[in-house]
C-alpha positions as CSV (number, residue, x, y, z in Angstrom):
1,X,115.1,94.2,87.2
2,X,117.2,93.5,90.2
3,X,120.7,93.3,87.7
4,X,119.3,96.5,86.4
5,X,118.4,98.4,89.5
6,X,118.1,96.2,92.5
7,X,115.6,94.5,94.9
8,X,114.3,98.2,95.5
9,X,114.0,101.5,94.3
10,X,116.1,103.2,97.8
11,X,117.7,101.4,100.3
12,X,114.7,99.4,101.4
13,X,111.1,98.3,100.7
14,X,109.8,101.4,101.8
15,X,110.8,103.4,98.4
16,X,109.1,99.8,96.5
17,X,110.1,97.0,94.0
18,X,111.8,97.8,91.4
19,X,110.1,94.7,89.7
20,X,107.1,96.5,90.0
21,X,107.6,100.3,90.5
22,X,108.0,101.1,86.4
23,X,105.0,99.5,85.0
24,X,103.2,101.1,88.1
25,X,104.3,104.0,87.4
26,X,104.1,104.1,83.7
27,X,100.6,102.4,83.1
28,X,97.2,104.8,82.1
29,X,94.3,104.3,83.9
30,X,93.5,101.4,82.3
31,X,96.3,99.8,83.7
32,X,98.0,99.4,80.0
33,X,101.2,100.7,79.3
34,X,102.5,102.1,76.0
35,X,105.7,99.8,75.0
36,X,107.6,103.3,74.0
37,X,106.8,105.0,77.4
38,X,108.6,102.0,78.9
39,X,111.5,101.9,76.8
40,X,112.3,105.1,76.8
41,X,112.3,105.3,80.6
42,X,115.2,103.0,80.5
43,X,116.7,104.7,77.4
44,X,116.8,108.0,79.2
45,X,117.7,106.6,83.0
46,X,121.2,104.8,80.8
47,X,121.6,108.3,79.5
48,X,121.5,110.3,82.4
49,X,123.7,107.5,84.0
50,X,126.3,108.1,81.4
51,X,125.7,111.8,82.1
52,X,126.4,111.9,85.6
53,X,129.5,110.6,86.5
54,X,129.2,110.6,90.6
55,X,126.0,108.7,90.3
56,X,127.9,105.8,87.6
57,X,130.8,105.7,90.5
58,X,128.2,105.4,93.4
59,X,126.6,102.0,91.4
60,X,126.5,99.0,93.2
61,X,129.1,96.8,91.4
62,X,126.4,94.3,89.5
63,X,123.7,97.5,89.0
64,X,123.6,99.9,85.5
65,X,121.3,101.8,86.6
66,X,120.2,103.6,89.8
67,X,116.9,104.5,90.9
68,X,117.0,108.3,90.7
69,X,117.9,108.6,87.1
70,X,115.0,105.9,87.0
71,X,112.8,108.4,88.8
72,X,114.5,111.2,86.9
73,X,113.8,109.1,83.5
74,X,110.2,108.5,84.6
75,X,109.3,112.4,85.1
76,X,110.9,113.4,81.6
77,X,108.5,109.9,79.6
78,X,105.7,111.5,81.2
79,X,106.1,115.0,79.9
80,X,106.8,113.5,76.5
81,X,103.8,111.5,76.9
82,X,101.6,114.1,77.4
83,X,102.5,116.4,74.7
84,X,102.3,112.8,72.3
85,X,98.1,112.8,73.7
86,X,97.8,116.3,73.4
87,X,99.0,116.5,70.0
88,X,96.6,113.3,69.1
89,X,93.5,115.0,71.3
90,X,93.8,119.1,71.7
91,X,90.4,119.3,73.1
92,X,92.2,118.1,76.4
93,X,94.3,121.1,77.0
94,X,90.2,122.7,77.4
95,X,89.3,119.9,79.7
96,X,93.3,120.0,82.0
97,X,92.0,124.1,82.2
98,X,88.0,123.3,83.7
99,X,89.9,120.6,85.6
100,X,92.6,122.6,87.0
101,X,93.2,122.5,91.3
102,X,90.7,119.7,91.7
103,X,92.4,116.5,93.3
104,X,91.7,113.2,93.7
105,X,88.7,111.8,94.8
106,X,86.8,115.1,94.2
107,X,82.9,115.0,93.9
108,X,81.4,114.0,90.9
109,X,79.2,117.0,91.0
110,X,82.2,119.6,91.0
111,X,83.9,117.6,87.8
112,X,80.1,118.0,85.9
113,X,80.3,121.7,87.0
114,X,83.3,122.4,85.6
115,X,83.1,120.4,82.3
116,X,80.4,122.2,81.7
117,X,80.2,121.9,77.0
118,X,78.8,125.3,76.7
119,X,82.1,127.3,78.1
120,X,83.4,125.2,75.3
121,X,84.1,127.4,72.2
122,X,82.9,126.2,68.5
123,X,86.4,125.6,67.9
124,X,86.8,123.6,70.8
125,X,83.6,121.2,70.5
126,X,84.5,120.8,66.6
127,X,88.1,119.5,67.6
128,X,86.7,117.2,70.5
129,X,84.1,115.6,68.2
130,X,86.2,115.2,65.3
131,X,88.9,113.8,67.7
132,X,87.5,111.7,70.1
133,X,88.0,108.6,71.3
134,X,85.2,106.0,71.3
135,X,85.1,105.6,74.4
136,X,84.1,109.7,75.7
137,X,80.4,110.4,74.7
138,X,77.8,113.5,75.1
139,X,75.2,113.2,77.5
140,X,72.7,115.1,79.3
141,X,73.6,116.7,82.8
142,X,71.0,118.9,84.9
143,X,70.5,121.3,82.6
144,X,73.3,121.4,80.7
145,X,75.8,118.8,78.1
146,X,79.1,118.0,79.7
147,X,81.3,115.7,78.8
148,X,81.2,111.7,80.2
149,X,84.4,109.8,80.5
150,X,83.1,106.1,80.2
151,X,86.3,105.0,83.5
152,X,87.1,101.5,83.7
153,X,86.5,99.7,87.6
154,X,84.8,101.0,90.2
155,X,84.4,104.9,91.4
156,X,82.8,105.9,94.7
């Protein structure tokens, strides 16, 4: 990775390791990453290299790539990424709506509130059940059926 890129992804440690900065940044939740994601990050960072030719001249003499069109690279497998999921599960585009301007490390409470199955149109539940994963079950909530997604580790 350092022939590639360097020790680091900016001038020091404070940007991070190369080494380990892509399949941080690349991995799911589950901490797996999707060999095509990862390829195509350095696909598209050689492409935008060959694009740009300030950023080729401004290379370190043993470096083909440089960390922003990594970065840059990064941003444009994600996109991709998530149109591949949403194609393969449309019932999330429902779920990214209820879901919408919560952040991280938000109550569990709020994210049952807002999944909330009965603002779910017939449409909607028929194309999460028929295209669900195994691991995303029913169950019972208050009052109401939401949506349960079975996380791997630890959440407090």
């Amino acid at each position: 990775m350092e022939k590639l890129v360097g020790k680091y992804m900016g001038s020091n440690s404070k940007k991070g390791a190369s080494y380990a900065w892509v399949p941080n940044h690349i991995q799911d939740s589950n901490g797996l990453i999707a060999l095509r994601s990862f390829l195509k990050c350095f696909a598209i960072s050689a492409e935008r290299m060959l694009e740009n030719e300030s950023e080729l001249k401004n290379l370190e003499a043993d470096r083909l790539l440089s960390p922003s069109s990594l970065q840059g690279a990064l941003i444009r497998v994600s996109d991709g990424r998530v149109r591949e999921i949403s194609e393969s599960y449309p019932w999330l585009e429902t779920l990214k709506q209820m879901l919408n301007g919560l952040h991280l490390l938000t109550e569990r409470q709020e994210v049952e509130r807002r999944i909330n199955i009965d603002q779910w149109t017939n449409e909607q539940k028929k194309c999460f059940l028929e295209n669900s994963p195994p691991n995303i079950r029913f169950f019972r909530v208050h009052w109401y059926t939401a949506i349960y997604v079975e996380w791997k580790g630890q959440c407090s």
